[in-house]
MITOR-769414 format. One line per 2 residues: number of its first residue (from 1); their letters; for each residue x, y, z of N, C-alpha, C, O. Coordinates in Angstrom, 1 decimal. Example, Ala and Ser with C-alpha at 12.3 -4.5 7.8 and 13.67 -1.06 7.14 Angstrom:
<recs>
1> as> 13.2 -5.7 7.8 12.3 -4.5 7.8 13.2 -3.3 7.8 14.2 -3.3 8.5 ~ 12.8 -2.2 7.1 13.7 -1.1 7.1 12.9 0.0 7.9 13.4 1.1 8.0
</recs>
This chain:
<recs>
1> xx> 51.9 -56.9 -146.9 52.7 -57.8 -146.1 51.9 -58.2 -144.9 51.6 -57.4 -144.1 ~ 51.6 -59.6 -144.7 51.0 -60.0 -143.3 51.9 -60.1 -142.4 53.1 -60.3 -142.5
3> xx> 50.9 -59.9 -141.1 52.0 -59.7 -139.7 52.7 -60.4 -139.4 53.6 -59.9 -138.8 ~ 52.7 -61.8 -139.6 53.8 -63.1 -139.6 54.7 -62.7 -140.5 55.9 -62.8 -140.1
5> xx> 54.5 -62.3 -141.4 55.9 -62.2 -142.6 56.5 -61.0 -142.0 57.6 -60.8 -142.4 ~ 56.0 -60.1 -141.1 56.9 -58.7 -140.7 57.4 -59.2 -139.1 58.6 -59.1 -138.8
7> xx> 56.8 -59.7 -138.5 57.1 -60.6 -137.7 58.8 -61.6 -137.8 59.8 -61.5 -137.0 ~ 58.7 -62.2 -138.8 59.4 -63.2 -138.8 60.9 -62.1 -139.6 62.1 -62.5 -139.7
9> xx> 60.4 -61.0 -140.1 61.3 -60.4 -140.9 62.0 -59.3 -140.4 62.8 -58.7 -141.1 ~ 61.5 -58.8 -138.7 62.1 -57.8 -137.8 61.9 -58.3 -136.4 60.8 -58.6 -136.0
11> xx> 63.2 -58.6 -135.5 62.8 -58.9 -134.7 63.8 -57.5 -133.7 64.8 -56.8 -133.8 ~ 62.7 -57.6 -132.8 63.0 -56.0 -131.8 63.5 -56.1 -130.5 62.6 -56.1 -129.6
13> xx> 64.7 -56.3 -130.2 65.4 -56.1 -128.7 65.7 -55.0 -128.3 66.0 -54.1 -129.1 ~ 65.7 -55.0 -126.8 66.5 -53.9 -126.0 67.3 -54.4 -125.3 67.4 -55.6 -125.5
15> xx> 68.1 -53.7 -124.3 69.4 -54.1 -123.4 68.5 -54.8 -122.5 67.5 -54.3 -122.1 ~ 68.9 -56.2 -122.2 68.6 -56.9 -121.1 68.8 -56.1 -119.9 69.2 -54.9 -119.9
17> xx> 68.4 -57.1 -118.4 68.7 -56.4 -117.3 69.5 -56.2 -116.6 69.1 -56.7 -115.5 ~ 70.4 -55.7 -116.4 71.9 -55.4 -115.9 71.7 -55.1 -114.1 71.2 -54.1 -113.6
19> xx> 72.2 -56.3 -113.3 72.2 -56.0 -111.7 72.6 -54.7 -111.3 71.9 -54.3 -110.3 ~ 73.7 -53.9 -111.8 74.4 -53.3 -111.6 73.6 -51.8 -111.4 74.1 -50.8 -110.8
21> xx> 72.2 -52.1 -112.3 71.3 -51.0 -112.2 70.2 -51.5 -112.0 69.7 -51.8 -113.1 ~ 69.3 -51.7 -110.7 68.3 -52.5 -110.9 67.4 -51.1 -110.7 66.2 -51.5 -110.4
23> xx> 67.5 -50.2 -110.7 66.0 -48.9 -110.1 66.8 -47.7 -110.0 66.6 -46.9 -109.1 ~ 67.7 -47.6 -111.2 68.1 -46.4 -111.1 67.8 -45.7 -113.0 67.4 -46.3 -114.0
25> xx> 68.1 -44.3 -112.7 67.9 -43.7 -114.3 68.8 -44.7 -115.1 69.9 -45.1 -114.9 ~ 68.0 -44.9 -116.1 68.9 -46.1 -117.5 70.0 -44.9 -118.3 70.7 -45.3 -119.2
27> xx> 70.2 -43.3 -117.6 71.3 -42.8 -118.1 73.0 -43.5 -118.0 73.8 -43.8 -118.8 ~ 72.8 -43.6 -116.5 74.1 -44.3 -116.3 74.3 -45.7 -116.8 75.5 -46.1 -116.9
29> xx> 73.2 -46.5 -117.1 73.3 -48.0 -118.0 73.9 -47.3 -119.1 75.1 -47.5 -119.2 ~ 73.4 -46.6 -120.0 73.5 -46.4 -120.9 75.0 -45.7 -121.4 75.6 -45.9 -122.4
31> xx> 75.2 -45.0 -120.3 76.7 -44.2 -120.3 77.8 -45.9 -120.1 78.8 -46.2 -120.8 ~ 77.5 -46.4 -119.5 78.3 -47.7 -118.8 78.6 -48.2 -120.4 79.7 -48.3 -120.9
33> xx> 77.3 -48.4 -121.0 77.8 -49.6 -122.3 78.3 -48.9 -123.1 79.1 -49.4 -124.0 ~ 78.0 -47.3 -123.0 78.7 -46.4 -124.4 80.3 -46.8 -123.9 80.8 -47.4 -124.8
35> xx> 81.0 -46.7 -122.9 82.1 -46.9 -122.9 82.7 -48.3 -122.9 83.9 -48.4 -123.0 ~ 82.0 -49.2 -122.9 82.3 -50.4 -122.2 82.4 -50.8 -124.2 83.1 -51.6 -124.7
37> xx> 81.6 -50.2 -124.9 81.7 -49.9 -126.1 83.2 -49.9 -126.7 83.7 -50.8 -127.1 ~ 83.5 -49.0 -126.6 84.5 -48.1 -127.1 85.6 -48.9 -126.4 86.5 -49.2 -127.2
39> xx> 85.8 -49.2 -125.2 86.9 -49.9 -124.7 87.1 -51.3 -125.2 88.2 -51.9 -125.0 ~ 86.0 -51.8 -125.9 86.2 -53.2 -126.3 86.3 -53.0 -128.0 86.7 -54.0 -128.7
41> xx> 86.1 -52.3 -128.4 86.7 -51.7 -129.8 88.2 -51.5 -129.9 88.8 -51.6 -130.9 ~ 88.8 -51.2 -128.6 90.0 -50.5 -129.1 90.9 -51.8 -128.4 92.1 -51.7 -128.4
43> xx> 90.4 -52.8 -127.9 91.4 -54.3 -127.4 90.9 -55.1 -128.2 91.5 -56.1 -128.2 ~ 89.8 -55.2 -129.0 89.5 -56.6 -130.0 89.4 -55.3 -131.7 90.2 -55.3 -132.6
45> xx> 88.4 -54.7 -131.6 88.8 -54.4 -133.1 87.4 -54.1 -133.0 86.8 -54.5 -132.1 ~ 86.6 -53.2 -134.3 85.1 -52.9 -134.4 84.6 -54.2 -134.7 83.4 -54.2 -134.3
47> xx> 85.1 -55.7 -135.5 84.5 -56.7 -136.2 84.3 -57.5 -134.9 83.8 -58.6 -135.0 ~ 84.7 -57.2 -133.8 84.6 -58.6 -133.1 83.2 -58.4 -132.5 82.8 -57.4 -131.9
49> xx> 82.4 -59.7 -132.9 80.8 -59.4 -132.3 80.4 -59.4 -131.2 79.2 -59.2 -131.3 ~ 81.0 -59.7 -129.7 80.8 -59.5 -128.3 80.2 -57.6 -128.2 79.3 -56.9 -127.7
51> xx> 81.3 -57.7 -129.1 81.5 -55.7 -128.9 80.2 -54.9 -129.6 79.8 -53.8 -129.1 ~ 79.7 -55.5 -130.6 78.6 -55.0 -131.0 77.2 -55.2 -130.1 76.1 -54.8 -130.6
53> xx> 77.2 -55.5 -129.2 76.3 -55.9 -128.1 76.1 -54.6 -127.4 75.0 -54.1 -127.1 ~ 77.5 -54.1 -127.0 77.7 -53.2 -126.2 76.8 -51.8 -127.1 76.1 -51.0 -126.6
55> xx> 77.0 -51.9 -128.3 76.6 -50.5 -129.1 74.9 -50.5 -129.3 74.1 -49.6 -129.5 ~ 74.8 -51.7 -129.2 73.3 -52.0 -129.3 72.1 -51.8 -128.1 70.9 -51.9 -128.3
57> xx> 72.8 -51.6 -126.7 72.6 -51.6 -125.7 72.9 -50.0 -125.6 71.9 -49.3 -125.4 ~ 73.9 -49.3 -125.8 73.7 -48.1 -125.4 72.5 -47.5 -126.5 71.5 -46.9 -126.0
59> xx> 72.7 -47.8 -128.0 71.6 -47.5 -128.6 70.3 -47.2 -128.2 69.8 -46.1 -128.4 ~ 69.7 -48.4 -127.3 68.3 -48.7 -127.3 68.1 -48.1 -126.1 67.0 -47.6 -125.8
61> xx> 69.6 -47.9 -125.0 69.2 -47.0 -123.5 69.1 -45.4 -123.8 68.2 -44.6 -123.6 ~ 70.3 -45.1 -124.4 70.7 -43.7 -124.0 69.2 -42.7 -124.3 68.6 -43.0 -125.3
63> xx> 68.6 -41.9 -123.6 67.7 -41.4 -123.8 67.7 -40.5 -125.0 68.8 -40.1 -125.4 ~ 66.3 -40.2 -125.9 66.5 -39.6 -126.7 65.6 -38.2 -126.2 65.4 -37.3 -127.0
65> xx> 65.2 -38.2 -124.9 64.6 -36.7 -124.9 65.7 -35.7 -124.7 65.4 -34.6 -124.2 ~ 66.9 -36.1 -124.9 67.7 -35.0 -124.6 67.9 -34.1 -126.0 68.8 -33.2 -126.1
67> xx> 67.0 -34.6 -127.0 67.8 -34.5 -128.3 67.4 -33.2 -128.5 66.3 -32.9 -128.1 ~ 68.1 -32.5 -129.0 68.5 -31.0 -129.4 67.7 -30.8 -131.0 66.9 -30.1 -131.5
69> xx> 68.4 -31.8 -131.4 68.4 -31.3 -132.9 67.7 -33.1 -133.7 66.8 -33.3 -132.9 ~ 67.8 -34.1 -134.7 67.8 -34.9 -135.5 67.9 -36.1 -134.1 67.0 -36.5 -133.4
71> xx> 69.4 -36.6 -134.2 69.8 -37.5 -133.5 69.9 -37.8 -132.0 69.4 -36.9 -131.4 ~ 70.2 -38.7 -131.4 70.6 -38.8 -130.1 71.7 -37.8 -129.5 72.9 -38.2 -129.7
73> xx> 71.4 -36.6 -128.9 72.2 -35.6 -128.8 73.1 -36.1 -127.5 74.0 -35.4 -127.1 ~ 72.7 -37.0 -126.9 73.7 -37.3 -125.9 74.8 -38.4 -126.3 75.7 -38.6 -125.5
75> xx> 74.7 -38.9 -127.4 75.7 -39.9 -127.9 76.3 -39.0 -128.7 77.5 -38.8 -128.3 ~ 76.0 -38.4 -129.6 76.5 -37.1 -130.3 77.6 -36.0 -129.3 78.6 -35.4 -129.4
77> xx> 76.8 -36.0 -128.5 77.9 -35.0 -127.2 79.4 -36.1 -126.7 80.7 -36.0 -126.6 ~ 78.8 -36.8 -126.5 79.8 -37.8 -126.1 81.0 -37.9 -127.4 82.1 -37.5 -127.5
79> xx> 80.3 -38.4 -128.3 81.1 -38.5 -130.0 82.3 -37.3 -129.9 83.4 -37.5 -130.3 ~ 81.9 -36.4 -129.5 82.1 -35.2 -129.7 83.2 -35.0 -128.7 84.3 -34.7 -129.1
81> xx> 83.0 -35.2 -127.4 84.0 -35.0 -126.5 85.0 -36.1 -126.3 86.0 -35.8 -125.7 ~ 84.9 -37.4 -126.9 86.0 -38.4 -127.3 86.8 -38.2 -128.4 87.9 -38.8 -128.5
83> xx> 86.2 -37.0 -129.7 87.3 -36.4 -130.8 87.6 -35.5 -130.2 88.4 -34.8 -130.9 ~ 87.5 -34.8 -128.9 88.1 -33.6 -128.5 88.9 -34.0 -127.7 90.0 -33.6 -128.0
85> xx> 89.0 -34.7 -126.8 89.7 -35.5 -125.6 89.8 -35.1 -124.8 90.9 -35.1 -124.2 ~ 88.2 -34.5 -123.9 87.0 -34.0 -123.6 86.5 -35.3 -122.9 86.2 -35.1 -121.7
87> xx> 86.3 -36.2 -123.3 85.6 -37.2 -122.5 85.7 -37.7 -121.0 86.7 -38.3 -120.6 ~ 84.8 -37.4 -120.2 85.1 -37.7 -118.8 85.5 -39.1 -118.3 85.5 -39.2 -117.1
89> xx> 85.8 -40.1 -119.0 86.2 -41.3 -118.1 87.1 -42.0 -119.2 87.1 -41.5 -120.3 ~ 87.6 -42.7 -119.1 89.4 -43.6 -119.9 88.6 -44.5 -120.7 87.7 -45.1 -120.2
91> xx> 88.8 -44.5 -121.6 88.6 -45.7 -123.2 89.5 -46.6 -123.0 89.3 -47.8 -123.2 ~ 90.8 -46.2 -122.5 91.6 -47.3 -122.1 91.5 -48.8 -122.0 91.1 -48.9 -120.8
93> x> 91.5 -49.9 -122.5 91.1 -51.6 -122.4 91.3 -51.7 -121.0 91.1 -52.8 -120.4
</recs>
């Protein structure tokens, strides 16, 4: 496959630049969209596509040297303390 055809057949974003963090660790960006996530899931629904933005953004921030094992262990920890009800801040819309 030539580079134009892989090119034209993957294209690769990260989270744009958010004011709100201009020179700080991208943990807390990243914590921000995981909920901002989850909050807009539970007032529109998983299909609505604004909200998929948010998942794609914590995706590409949340760091992966935390990872323990396979996966993103800090999204996993989080996962984890939102089925326990454990999570430190409101999902609430």
């Amino acid at each position: 496959m030539s580079e134009s055809e892989l090119q034209s057949k993957y294209v690769l974003q990260t989270a744009g630049f958010d004011a709100r963090f201009p020179y700080t660790n991208q943990t807390r960006h990243c914590f921000q969209n995981y909920t901002d996530y989850f909050k807009c899931i539970a007032a529109k629904g998983e299909d609505f596509a604004p909200c998929k933005q948010f998942k794609r953004a914590y995706n590409s921030l949340c760091p992966s040297t935390f990872a323990r094992l396979n996966s993103n262990s800090q999204i996993s920890r989080w996962d984890e303390q939102r089925e326990n009800g454990t999570f430190p801040a409101s999902l609430e819309p």
